[in-house]
N, C-alpha and C positions, 0 to 999 in steps of 0.2 A: 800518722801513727806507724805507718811502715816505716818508714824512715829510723825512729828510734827505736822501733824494736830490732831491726839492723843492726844500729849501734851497742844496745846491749849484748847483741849476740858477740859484736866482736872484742866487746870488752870481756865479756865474758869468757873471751879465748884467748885471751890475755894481750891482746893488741895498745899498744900503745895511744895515745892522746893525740900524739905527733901523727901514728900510725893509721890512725882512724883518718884525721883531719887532711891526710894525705890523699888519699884514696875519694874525697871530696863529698864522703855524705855529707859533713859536718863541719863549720867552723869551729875552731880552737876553741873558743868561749864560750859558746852553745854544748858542745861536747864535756868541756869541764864542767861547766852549773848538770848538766847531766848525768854526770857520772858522781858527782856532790850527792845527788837525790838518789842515784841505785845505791848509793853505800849506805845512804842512813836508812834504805827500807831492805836491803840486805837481799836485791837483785844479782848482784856480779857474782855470787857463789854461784857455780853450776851445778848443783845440788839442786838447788831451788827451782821451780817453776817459774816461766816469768811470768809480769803480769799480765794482766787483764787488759784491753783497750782502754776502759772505762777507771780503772787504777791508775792507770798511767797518766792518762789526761785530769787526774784529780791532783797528780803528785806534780807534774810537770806546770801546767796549767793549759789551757786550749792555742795553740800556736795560731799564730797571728799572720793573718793572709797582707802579703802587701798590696797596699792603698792605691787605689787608681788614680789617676792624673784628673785631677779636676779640671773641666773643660773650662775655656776663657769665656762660651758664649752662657755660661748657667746662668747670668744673668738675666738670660732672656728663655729661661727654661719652659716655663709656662709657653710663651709662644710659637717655639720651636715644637711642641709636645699639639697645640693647637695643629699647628701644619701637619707636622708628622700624621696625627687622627683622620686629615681630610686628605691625605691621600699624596703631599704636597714631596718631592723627588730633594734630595739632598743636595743639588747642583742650585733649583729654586730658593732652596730656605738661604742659603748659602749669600744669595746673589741679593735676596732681597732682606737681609739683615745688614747689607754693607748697602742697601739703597735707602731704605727707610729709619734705619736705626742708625748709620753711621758708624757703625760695630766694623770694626779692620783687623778683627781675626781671620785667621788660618781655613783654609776648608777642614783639612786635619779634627779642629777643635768643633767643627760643626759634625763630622762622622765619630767624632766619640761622644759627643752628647745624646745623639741618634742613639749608636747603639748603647747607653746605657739606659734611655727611654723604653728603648726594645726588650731590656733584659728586666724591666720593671712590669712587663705586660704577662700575665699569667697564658701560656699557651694550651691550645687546645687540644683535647685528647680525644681519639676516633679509635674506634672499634670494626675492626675487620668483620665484614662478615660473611657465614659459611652457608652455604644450599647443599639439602639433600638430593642425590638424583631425582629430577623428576619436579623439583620442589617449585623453582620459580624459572623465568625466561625475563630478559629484560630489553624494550625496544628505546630505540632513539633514531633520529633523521642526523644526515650530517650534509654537509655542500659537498656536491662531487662537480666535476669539470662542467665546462658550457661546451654542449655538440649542437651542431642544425635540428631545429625544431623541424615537424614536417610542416609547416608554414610557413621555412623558407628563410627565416629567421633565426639566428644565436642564442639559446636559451640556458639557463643554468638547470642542471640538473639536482638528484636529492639523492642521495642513497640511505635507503632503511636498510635498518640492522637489528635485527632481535639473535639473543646471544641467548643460551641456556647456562644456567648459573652455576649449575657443578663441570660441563665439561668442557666450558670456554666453546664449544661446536655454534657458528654462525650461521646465518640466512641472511644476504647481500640482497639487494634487489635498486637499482637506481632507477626513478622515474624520475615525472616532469614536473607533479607538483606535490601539496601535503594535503590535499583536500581529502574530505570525509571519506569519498567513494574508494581512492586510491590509498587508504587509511586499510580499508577494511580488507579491497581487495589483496592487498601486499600480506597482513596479518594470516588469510586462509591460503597463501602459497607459503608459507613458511610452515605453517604447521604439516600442510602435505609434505614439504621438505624433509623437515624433523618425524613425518611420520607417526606424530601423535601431538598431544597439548598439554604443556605443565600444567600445575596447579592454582597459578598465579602468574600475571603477567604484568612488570612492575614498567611505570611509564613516568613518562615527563607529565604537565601540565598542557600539553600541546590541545590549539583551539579544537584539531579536528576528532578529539578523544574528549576532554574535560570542558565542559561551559563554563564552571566558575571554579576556583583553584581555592580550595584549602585545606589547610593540616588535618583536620575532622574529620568534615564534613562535604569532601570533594562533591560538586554534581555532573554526573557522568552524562555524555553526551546519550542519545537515546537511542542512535543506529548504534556506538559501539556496547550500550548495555545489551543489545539484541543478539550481537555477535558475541557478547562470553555469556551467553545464556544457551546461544546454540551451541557451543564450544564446549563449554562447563568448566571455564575457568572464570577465576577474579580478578579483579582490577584494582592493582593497588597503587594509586597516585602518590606521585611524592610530595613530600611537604611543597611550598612554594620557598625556591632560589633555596633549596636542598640537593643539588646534583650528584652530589655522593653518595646519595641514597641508590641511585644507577649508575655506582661508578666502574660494573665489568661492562656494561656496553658502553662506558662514554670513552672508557680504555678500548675498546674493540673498535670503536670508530675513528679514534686518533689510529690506532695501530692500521686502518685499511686505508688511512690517508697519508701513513707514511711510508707504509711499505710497497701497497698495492697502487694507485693513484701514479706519481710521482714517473715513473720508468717507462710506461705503456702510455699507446695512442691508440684513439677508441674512431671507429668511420663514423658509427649513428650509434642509438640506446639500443640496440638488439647488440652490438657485438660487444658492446659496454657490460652489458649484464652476461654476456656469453663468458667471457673473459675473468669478467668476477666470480660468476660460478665454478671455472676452471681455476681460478686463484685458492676460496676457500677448501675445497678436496685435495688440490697436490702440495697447496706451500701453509698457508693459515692452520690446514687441519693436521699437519703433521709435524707441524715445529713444538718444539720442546717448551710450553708454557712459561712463563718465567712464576707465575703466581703458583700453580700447583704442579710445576715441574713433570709432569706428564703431557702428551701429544692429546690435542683436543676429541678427532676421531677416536682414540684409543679408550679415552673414559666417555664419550659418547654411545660407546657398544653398548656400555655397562648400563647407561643411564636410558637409550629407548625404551628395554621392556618396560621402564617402571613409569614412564608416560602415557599418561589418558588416550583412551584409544580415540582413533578420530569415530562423530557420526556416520551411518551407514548412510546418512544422505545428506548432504553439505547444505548448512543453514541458506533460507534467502535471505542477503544480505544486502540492506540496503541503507539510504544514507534520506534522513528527516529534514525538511527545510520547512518554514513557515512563509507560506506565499499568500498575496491576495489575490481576492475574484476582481479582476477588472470590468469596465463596464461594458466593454466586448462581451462578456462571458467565458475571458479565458485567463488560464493562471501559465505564467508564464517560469520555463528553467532549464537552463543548460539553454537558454538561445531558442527554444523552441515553445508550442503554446500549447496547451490543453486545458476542453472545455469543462466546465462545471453547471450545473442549476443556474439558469438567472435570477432565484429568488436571494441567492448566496453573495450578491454582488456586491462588492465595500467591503468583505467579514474578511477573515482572514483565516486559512485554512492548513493545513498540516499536507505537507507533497513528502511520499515515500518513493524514492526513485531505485528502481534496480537497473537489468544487465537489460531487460527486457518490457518492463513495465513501469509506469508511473500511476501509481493510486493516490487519489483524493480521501481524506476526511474531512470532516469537519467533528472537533474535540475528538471525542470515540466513536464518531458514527461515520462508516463508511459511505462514504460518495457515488464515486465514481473511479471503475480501474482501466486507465488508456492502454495501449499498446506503445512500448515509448518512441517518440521520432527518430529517423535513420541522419535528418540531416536540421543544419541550423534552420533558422524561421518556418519549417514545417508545422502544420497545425491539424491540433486532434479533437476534432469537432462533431459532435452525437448532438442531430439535429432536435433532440429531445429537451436540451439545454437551454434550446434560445429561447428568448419571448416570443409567444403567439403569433405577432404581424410581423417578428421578422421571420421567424419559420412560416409563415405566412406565404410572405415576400419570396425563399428561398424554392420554395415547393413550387410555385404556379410559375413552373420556365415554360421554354416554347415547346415541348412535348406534351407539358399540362395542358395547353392553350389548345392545341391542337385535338387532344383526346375529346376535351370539354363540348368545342368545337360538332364533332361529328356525331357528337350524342343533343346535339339539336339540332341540325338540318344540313343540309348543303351548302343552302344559300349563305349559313352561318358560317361554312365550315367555309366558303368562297371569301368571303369580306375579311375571318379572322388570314385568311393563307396572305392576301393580298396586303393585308396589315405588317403581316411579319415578312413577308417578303421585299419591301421596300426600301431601295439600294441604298436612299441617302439618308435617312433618321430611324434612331431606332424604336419602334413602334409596339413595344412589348408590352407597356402601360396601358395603351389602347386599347388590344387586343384583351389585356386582364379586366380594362373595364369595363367594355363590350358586354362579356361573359357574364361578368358580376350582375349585370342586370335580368338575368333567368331568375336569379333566385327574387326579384322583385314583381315582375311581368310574367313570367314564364317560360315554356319555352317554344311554344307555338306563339306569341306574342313577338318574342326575339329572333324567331325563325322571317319571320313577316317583316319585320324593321329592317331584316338584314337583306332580303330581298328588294323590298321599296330604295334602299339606300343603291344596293348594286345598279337596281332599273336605273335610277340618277345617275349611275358612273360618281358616287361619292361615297367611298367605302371609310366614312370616317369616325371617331368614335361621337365627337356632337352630333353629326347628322342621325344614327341612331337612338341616343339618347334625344331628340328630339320629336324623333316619330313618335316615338312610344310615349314621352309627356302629351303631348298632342294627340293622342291616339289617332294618329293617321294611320297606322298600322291595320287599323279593322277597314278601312275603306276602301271599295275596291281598288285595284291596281289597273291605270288608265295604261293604255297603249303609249309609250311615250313617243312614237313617230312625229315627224312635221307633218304638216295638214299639205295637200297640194298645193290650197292657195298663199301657202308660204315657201312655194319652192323656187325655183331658180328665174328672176325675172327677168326681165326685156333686155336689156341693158347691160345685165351684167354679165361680166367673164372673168374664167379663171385666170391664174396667171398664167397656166402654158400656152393658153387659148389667145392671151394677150402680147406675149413675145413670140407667137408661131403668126407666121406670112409666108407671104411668097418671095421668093429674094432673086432680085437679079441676079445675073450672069457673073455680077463683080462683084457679085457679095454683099451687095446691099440690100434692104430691108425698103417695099414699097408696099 
């Protein structure tokens, strides 16, 4: 319509046919049937108004677009439109329409069938959206480089990033993995960062935030509903495989991976993060946004006061796992073990782990609160936990034995010393079963066994338990000497007695 209303104008100024068609708006014949239509509606006077759009295209008629080049492979439109949908690469379709169909067209005629498949697809329309200061923050994980684990080993790193939604201002922080505890910890230095806590904190679906991911009905993991309870923010999940929903941190994390990353070399994760927190303040927070064309600091000023002030005293924040009671009596995590009730054993129990402790429940009812281990396979054992015989068992060691000992007699306390003192076996059971027999006999009875046994030189734990079945223990205690008439007789000699003579002069024995 531009075009002809051009050509009016210049006919209208009295330009020639020749003159117009010269100057290349118009061909000669087009121009002429045009200028046939302004004169029978009485256009070319300049007097007159011209017309309308919508006059013009009623007198004219609707000018006709030229026709696209029908592709050679339409025949196979349908199939090409199949591949196109599943993702299938125009070099593919290309290659396997001259493998399988015998088709000896052009690639050409395959990239124009494409694209007019493309241009019959309705595109989709998105909406920008804006935050008021204060309003939301948005996190995401990204992959940062591989530096030496302290293990010795190459490990890949993670850098979290929670971005505040009106002033682009970041919180960088790269650790070692995504788990719960490192979840939570990363989210309460950010906000000391930023110096207060939005309103909302919009997130991916990530395991160590969301259990089960939905558009709804998301279910929030239970350490981090804990932490925006202490916080007093919201948690707002994004749909599932909606990433544009956080699409200023998912842009702030391509942007720290392409500007920050890339140039620098980091020794370990302290100067990694040293470095990054020196990136965000001099370069990040002062370039000129490309989205709201202001420096991220500078509308950062504006937007701290209207951020939730932090608590006067920082939530305990800890991370929920669901453990069992093994048949040890201990629930094991993080590599280390703590004890529970043995009556708890096979159930399965809820473990809240902090910076400093680890508490048992069971459903809603408190357990037991450990002090948490410093190192792997350490064990946190409250002898109150075990069953009876093995707290039993654990209680009666050789101090027990010994106490037990002296509060029955001597002679007891002689047999038990001589039990536990014995270089080659160890005789601890003995000595426990020794004992055990006061409470059956007594202890003036067990006093007596223990004597009668010592007079034998057989401090063993049968030989007292047999006294005391026998009650030989009440009987007097005989002298145990040899009698004279069983002492040394006629004949016999010792052995020094037997190799000592008198020895000649030459050393021999006569």
């Amino acid at each position: 319509m531009f075009q002809y209303r051009q050509v009016l104008v210049r006919l209208r100024a009295g330009d020639t046919v020749r003159e117009v068609a010269r100057s290349g708006l118009m061909g000669r014949d087009k121009l002429a049937a045009l200028r046939t239509v302004a004169q029978q509606h009485g256009w070319l006077d300049p007097a007159t108004e011209l017309p309308a759009d919508e006059i013009l295209v009623a007198a004219v008629g609707t000018p006709r677009r030229a026709s696209s080049t029908i592709s050679s492979a339409e025949p196979h439109r349908a199939l090409v439109k199949a591949w196109l949908d599943a993702g299938v690469q125009g070099r593919a379709i290309h290659a396997a329409l001259q493998r399988e169909h015998a088709w000896r067209g052009s690639y050409s005629a395959v990239v124009r069938l494409l694209r007019q498949l493309r241009g019959e697809v309705t595109p989709e329309t998105t909406v920008r959206l804006s935050f008021a200061p204060g309003e939301a923050a948005q996190v995401d994980f990204g992959a940062g480089p591989v530096l030496p684990h302290p293990d010795g080993k190459p490990r890949r790193t993670w850098a979290f990033v929670m971005t505040l939604c009106h002033s682009r201002h970041q919180y960088v922080e790269f650790v070692w993995d995504q788990s719960s505890a490192t979840w939570l910890g990363c989210h309460r230095r950010a906000f000391e960062w930023f110096g207060g806590v939005p309103a909302r904190v919009i997130i991916d679906n990530a395991k160590c935030a969301i259990v089960k991911a939905c558009s709804h009905d998301p279910l929030v993991q239970r350490a981090y509903a804990e932490c925006a309870e202490g916080y007093g923010y919201k948690i707002d999940a994004c749909p599932p495989h909606d990433p544009q929903k956080k699409g200023i941190v998912e842009s702030g994390v391509k942007y720290l991976k392409g500007n920050f990353l890339p140039t620098r070399g980091f020794r370990d994760l302290a100067d990694l993060n040293a470095q990054a927190r020196g990136w965000v303040m001099d370069e990040a927070g002062v370039r000129l946004h490309g989205t709201t064309r202001a420096q991220p600091l500078a509308l950062y000023a504006l937007e701290r006061p209207l951020l939730r002030q932090l608590p006067a005293v920082a939530p305990d924040l800890g991370s929920w796992h669901r453990v069992v009671l093994h048949r040890d009596c201990h629930v094991q995590h993080d590599r280390a073990f703590y004890s529970a009730p043995f009556a708890l054993v096979g159930k399965t129990l809820w473990l809240r782990a902090t910076d400093t402790v680890v508490a048992l429940h069971e459903d809603y009812r408190h357990v037991y609160t450990h002090l948490r281990a410093q190192r792997p396979g350490q064990r946190q054992t409250l002898p109150e936990h075990l069953p009876p015989a093995a707290r039993q068992f654990f209680e009666r060691d050789r101090r027990w034995c010994a106490t037990q000992a002296r509060a029955v007699g001597p002679s007891c306390t002689a047999l038990v010393e001589r039990l536990l003192g014995d270089r080659v076996a160890e005789r601890l059971r003995a000595a426990q079963g020794v004992l055990a027999m006061n409470q059956r006999y007594g202890p003036a009875r067990l006093e007596a066994a223990c004597q009668r046994a010592l007079a034998h030189d057989s401090p063993h734990y049968r030989t007292v338990k047999t006294i005391l079945a026998s009650g030989a223990d009440r009987q007097p205690l005989l002298d145990p000497h040899t009698p004279a008439a069983y002492g040394r007789a006629r004949f016999t000699r010792s052995a020094a007695d037997l190799f000592a003579g008198d020895s000649h002069a030459d050393g021999t024995l006569h």
